[in-house]
PyMOL Python script that loads the backbone (N, CA, C, O; Angstrom):
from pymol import cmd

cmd.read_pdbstr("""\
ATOM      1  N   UNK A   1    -135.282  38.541  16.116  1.00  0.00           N
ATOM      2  CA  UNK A   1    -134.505  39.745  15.965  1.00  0.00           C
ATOM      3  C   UNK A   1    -133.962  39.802  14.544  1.00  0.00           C
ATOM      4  O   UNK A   1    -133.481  38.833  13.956  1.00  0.00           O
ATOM      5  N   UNK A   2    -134.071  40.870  14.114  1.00  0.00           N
ATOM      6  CA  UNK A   2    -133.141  41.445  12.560  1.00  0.00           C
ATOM      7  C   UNK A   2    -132.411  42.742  12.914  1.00  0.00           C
ATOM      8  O   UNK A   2    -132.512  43.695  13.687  1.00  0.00           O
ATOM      9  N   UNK A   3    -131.271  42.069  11.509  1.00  0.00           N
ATOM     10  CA  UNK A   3    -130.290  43.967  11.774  1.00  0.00           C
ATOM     11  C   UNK A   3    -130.670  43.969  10.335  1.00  0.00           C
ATOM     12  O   UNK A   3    -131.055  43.119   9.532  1.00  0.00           O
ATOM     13  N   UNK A   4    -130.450  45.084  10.318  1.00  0.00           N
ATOM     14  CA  UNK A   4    -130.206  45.636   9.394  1.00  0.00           C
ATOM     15  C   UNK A   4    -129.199  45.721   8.169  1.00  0.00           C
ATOM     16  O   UNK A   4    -128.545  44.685   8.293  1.00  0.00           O
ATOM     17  N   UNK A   5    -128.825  46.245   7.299  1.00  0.00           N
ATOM     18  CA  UNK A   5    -127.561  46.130   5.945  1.00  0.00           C
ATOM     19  C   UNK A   5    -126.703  47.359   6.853  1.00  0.00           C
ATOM     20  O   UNK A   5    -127.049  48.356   7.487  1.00  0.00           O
ATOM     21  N   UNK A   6    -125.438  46.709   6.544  1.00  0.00           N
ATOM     22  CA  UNK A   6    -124.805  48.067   7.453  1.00  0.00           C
ATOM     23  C   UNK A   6    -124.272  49.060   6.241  1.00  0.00           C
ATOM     24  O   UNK A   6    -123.841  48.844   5.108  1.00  0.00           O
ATOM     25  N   UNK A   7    -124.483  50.126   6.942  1.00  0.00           N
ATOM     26  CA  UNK A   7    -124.923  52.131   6.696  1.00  0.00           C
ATOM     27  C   UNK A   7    -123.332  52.194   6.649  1.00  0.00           C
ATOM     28  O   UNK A   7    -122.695  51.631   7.540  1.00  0.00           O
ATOM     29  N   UNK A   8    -122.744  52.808   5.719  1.00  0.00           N
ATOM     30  CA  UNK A   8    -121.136  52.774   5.866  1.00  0.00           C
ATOM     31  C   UNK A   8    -121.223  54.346   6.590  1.00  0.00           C
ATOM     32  O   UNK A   8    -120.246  54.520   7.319  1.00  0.00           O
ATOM     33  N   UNK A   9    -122.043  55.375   6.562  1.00  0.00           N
ATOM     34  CA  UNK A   9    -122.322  56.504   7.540  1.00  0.00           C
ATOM     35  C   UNK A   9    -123.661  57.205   7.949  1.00  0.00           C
ATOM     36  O   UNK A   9    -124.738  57.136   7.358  1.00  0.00           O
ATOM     37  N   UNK A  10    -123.304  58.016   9.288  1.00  0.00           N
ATOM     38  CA  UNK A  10    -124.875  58.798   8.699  1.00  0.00           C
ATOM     39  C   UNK A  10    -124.136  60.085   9.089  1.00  0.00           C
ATOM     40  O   UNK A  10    -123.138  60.114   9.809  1.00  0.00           O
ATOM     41  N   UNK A  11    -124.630  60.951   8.635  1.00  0.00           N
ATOM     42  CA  UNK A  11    -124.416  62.763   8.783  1.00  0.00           C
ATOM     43  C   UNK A  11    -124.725  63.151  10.050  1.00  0.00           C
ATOM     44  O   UNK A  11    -125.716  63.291  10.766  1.00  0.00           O
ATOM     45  N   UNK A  12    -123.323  63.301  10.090  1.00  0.00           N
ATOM     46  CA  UNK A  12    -123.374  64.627  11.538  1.00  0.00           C
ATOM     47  C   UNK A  12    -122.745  63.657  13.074  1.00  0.00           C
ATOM     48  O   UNK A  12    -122.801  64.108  14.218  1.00  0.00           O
ATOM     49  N   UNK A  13    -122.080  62.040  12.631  1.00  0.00           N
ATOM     50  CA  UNK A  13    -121.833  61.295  13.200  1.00  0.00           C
ATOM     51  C   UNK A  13    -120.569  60.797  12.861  1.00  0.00           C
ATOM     52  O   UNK A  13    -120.118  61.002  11.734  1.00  0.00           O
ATOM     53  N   UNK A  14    -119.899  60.122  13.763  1.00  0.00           N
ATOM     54  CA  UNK A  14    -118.626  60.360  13.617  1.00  0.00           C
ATOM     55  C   UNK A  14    -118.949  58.190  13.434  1.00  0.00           C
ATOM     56  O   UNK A  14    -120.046  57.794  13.829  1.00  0.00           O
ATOM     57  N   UNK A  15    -117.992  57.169  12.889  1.00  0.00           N
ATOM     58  CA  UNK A  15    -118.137  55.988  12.499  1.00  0.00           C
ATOM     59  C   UNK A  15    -117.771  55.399  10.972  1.00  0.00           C
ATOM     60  O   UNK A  15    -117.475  56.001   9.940  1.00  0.00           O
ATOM     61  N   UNK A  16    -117.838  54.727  11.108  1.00  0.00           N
ATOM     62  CA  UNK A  16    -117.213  54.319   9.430  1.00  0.00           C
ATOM     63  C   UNK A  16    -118.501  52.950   9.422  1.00  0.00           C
ATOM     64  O   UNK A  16    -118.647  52.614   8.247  1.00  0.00           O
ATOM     65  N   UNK A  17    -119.183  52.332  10.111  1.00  0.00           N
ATOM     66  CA  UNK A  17    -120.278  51.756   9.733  1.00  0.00           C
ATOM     67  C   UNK A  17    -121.393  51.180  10.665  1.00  0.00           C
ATOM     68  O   UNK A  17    -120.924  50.382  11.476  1.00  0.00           O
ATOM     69  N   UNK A  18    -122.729  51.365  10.766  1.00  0.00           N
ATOM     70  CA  UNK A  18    -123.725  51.228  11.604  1.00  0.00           C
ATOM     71  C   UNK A  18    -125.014  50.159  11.030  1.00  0.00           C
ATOM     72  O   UNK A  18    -125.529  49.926   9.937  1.00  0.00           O
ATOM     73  N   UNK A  19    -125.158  49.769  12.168  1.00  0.00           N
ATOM     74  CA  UNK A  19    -126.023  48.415  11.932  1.00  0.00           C
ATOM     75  C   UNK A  19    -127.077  48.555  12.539  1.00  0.00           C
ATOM     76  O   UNK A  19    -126.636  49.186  13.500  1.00  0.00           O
ATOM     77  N   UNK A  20    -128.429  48.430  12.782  1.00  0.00           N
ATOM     78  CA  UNK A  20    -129.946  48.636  13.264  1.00  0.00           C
ATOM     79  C   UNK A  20    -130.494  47.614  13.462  1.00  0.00           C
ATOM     80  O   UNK A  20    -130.849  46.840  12.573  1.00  0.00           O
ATOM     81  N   UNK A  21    -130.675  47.423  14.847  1.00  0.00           N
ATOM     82  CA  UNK A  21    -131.480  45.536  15.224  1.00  0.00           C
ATOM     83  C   UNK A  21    -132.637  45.609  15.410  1.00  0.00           C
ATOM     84  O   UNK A  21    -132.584  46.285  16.438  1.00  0.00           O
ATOM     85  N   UNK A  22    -133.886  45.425  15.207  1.00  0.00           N
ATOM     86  CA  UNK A  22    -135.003  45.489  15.327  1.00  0.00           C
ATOM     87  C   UNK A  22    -135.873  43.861  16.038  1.00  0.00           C
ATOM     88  O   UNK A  22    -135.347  42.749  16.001  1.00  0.00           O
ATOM     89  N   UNK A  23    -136.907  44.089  16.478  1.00  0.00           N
ATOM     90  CA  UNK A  23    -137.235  43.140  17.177  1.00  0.00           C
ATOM     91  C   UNK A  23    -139.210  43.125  16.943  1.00  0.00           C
ATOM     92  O   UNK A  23    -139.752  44.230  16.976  1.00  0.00           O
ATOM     93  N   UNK A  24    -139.883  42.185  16.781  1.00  0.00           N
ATOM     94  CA  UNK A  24    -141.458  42.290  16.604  1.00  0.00           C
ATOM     95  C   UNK A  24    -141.991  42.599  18.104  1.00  0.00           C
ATOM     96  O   UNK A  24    -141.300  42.172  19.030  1.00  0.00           O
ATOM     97  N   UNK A  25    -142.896  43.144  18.330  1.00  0.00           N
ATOM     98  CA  UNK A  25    -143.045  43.437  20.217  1.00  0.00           C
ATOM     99  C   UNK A  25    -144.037  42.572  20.175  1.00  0.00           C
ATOM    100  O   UNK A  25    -144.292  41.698  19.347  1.00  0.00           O
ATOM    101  N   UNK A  26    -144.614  42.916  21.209  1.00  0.00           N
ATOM    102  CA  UNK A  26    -146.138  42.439  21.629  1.00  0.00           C
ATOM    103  C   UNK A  26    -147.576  42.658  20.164  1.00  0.00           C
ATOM    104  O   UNK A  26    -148.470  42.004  19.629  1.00  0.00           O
ATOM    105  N   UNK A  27    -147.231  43.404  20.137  1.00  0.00           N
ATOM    106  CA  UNK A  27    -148.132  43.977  18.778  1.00  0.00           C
ATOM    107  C   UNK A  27    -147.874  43.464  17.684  1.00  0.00           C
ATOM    108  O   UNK A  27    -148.744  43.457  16.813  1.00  0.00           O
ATOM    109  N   UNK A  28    -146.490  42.852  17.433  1.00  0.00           N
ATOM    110  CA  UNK A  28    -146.001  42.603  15.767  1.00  0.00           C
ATOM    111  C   UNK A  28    -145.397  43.593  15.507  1.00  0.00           C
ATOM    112  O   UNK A  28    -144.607  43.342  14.597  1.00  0.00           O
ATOM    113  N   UNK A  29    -145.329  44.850  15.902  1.00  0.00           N
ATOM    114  CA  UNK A  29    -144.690  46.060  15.179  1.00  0.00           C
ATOM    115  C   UNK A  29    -143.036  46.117  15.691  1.00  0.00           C
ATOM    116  O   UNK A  29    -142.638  46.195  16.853  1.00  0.00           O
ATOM    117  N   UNK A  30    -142.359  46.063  14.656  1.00  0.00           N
ATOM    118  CA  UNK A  30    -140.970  47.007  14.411  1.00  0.00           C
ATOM    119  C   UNK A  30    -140.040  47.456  15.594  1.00  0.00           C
ATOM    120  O   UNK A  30    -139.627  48.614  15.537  1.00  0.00           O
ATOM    121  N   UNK A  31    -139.741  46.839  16.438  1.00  0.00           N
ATOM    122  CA  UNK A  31    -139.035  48.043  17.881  1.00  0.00           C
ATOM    123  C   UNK A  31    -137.621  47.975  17.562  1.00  0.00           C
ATOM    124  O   UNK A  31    -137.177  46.831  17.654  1.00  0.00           O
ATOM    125  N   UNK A  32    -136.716  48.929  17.188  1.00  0.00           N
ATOM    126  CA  UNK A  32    -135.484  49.267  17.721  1.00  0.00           C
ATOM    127  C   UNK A  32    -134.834  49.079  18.717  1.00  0.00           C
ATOM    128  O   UNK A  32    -135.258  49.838  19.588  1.00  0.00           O
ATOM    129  N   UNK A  33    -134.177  48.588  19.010  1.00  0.00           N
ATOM    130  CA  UNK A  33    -133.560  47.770  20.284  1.00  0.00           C
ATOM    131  C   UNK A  33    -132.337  47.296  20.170  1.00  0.00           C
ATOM    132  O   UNK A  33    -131.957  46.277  20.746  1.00  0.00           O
ATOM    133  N   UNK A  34    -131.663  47.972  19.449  1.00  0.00           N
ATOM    134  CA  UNK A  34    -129.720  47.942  19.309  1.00  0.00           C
ATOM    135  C   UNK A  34    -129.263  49.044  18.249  1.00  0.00           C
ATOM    136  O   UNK A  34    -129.953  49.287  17.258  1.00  0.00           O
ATOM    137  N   UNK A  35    -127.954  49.753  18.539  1.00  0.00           N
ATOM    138  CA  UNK A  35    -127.525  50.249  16.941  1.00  0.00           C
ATOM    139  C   UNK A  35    -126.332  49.946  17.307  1.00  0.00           C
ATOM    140  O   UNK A  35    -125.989  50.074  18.482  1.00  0.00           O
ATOM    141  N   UNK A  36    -125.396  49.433  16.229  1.00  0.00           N
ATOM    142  CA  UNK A  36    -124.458  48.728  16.522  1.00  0.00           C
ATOM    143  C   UNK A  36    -123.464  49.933  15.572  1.00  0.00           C
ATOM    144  O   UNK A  36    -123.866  50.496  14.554  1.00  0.00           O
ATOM    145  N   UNK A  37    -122.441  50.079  16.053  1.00  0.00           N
ATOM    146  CA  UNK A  37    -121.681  51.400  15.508  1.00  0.00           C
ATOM    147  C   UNK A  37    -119.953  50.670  15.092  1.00  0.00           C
ATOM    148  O   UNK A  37    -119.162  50.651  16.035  1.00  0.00           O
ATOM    149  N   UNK A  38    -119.715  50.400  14.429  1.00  0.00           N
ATOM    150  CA  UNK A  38    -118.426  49.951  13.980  1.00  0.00           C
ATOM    151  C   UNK A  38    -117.753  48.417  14.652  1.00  0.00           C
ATOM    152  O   UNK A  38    -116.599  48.061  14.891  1.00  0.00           O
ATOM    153  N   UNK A  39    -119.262  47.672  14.826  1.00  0.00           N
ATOM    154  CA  UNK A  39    -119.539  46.379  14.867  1.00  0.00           C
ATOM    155  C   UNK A  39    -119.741  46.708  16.858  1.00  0.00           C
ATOM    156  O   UNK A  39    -120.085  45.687  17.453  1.00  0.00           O
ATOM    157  N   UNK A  40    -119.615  47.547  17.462  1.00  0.00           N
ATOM    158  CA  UNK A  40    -120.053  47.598  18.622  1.00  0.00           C
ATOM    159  C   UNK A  40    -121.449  48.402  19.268  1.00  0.00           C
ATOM    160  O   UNK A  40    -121.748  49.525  18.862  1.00  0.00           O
ATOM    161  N   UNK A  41    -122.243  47.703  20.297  1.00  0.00           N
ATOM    162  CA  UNK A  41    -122.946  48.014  21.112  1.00  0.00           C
ATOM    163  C   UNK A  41    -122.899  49.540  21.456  1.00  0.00           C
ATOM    164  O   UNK A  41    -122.024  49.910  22.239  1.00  0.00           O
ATOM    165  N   UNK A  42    -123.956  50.649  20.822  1.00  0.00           N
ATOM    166  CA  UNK A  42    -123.770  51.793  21.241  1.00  0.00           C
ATOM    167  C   UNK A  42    -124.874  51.680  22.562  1.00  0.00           C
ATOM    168  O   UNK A  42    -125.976  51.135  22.494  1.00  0.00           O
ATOM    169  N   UNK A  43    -124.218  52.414  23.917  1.00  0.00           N
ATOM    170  CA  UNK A  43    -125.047  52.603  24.840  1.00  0.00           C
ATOM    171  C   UNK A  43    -126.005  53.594  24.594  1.00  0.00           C
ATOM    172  O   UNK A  43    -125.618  54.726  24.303  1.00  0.00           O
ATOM    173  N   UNK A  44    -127.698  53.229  24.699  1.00  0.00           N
ATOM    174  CA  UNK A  44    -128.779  53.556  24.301  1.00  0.00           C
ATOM    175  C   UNK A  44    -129.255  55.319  24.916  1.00  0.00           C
ATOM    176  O   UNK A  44    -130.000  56.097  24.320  1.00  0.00           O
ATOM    177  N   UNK A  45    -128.348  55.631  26.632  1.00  0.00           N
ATOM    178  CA  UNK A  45    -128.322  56.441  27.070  1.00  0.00           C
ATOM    179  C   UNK A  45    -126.950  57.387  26.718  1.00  0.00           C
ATOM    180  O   UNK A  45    -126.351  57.932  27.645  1.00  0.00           O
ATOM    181  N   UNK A  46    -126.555  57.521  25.482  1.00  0.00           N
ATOM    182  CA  UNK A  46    -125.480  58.585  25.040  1.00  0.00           C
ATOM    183  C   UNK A  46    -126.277  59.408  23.897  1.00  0.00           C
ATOM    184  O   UNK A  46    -127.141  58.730  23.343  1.00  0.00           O
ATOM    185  N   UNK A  47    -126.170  60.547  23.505  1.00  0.00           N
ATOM    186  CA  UNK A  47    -126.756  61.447  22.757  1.00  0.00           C
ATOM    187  C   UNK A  47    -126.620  61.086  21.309  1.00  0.00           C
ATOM    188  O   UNK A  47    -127.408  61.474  20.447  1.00  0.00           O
ATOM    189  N   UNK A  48    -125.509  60.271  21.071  1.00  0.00           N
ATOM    190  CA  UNK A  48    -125.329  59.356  19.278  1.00  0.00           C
ATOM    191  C   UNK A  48    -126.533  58.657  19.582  1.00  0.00           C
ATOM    192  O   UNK A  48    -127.421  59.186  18.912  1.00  0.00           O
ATOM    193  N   UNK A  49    -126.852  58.013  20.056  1.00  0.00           N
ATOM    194  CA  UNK A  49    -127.722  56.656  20.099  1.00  0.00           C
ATOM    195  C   UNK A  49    -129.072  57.562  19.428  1.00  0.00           C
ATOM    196  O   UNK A  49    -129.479  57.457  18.271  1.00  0.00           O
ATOM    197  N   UNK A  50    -129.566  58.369  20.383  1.00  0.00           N
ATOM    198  CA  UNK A  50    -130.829  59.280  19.481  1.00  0.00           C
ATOM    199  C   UNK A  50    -130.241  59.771  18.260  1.00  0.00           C
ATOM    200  O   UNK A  50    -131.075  59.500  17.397  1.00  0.00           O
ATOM    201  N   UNK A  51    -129.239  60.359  17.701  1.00  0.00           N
ATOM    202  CA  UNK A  51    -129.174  61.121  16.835  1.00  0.00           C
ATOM    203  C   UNK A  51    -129.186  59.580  15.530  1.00  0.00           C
ATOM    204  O   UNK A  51    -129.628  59.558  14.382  1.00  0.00           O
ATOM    205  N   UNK A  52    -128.896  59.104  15.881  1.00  0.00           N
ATOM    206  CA  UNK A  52    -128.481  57.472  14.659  1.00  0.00           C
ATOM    207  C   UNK A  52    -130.224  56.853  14.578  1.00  0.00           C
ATOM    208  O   UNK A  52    -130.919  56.617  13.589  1.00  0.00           O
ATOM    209  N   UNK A  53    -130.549  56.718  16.148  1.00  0.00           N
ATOM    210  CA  UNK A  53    -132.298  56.401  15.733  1.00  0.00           C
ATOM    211  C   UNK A  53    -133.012  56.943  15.244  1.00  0.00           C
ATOM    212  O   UNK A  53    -133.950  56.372  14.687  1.00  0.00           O
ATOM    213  N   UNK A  54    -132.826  58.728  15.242  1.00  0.00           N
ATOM    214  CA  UNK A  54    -133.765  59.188  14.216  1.00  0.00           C
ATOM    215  C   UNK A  54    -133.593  60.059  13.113  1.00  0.00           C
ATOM    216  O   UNK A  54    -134.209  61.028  12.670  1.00  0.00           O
ATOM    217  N   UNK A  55    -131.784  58.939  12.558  1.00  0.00           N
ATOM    218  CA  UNK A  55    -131.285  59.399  11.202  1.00  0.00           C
ATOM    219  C   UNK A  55    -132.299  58.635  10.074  1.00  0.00           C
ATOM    220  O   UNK A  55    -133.172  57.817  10.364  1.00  0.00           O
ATOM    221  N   UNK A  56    -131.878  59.224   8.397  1.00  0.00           N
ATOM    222  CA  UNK A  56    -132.645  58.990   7.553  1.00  0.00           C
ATOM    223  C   UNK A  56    -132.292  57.506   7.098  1.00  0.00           C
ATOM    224  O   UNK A  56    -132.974  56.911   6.263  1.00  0.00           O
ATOM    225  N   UNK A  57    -130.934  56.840   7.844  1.00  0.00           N
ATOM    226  CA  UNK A  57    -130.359  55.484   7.641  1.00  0.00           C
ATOM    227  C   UNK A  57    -131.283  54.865   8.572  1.00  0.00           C
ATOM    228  O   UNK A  57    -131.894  53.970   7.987  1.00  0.00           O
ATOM    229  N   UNK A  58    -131.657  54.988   9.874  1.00  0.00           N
ATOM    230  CA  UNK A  58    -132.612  54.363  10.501  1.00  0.00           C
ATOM    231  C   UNK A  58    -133.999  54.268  10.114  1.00  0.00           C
ATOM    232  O   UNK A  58    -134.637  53.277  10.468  1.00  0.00           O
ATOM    233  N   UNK A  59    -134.567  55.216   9.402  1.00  0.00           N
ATOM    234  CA  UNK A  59    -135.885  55.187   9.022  1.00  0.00           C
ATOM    235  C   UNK A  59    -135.665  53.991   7.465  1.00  0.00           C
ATOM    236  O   UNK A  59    -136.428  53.031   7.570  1.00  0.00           O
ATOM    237  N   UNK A  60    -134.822  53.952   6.209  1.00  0.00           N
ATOM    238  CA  UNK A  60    -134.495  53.533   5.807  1.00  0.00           C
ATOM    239  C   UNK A  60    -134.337  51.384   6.108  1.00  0.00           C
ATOM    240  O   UNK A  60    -134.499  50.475   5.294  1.00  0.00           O
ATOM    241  N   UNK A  61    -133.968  51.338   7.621  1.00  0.00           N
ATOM    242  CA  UNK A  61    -133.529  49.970   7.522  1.00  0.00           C
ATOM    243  C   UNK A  61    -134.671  49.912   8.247  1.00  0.00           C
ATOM    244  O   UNK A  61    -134.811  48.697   8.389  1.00  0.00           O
ATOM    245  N   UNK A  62    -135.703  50.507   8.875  1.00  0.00           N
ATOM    246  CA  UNK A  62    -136.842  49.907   9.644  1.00  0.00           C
ATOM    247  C   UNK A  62    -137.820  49.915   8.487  1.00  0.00           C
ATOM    248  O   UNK A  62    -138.374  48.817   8.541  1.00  0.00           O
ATOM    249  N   UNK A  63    -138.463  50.821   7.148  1.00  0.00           N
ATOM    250  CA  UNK A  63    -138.524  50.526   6.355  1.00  0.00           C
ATOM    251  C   UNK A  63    -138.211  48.914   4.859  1.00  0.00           C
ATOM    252  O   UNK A  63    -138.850  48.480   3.900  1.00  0.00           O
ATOM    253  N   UNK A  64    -136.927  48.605   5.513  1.00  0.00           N
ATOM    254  CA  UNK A  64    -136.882  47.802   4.430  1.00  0.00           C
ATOM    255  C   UNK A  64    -137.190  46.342   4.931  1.00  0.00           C
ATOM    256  O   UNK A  64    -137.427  45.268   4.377  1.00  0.00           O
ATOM    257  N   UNK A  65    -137.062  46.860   6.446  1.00  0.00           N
ATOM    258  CA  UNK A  65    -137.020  45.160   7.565  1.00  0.00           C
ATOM    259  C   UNK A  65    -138.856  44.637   7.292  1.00  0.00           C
ATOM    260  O   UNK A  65    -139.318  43.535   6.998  1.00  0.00           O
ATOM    261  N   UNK A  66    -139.417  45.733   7.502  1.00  0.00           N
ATOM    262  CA  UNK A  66    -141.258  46.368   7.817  1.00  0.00           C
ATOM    263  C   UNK A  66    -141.593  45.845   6.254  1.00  0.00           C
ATOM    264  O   UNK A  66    -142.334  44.877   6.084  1.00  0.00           O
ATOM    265  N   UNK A  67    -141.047  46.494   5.243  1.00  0.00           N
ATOM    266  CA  UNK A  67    -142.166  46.469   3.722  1.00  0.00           C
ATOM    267  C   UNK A  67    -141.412  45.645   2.457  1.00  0.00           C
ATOM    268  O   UNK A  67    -141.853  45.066   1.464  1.00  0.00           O
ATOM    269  N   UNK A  68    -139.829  45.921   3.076  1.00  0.00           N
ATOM    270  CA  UNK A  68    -138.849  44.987   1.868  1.00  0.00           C
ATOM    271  C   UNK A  68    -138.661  45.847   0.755  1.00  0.00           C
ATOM    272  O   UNK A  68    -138.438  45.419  -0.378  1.00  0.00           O
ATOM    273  N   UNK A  69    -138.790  47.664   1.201  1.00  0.00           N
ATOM    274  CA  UNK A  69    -138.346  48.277   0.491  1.00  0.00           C
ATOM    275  C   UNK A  69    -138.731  49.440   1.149  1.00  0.00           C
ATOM    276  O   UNK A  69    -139.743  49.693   1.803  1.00  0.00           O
ATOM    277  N   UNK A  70    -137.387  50.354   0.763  1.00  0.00           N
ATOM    278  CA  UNK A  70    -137.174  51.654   1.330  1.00  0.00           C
ATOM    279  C   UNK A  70    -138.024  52.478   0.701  1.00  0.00           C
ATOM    280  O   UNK A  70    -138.099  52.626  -0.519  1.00  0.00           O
ATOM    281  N   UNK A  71    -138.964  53.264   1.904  1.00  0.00           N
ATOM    282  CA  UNK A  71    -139.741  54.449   1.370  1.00  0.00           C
ATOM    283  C   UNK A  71    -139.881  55.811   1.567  1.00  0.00           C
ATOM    284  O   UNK A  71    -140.393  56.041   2.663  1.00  0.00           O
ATOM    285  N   UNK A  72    -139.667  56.626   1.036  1.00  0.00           N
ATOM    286  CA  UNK A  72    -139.341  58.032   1.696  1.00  0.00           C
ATOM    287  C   UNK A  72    -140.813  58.779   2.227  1.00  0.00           C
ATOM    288  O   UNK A  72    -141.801  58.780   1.492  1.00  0.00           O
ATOM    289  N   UNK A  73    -140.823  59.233   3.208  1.00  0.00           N
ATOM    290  CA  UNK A  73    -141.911  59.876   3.754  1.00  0.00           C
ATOM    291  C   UNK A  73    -142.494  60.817   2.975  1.00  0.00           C
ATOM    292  O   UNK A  73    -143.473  61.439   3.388  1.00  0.00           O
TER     293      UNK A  73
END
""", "prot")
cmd.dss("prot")
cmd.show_as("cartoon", "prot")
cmd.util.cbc("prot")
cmd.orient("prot")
């Protein structure tokens, strides 16, 4: 497992700092599997949890975990 550098925000979310845990699956690839929101466990079934997984801070730390550097689409 890896987290991520913690995000002091993302837009349109209410927090002062967020963290991204990632995990290798079966494949080797990248899975998301925690976001940690002001050092706590956000539950995966609340409507933040999507809006933080498919902020530009999440694409960002799965990016840097994946290549060791942030790349913009």
């Amino acid at each position: 497992m890896s987290k991520s550098k913690k995000y002091d925000a993302i837009s349109g979310l209410e927090g002062n700092s967020y963290v991204f845990e990632f995990i290798n699956d079966d494949d080797a690839e990248l899975k998301l599997i925690g976001i940690y929101k002001d050092n706590k466990i956000l539950n995966p079934a609340l409507g933040e949890w999507m809006k933080a997984k498919e902020s530009d801070e999440a694409l960002s730390a799965y990016n840097i975990l994946k290549n060791g550097t942030s790349v913009e689409p």
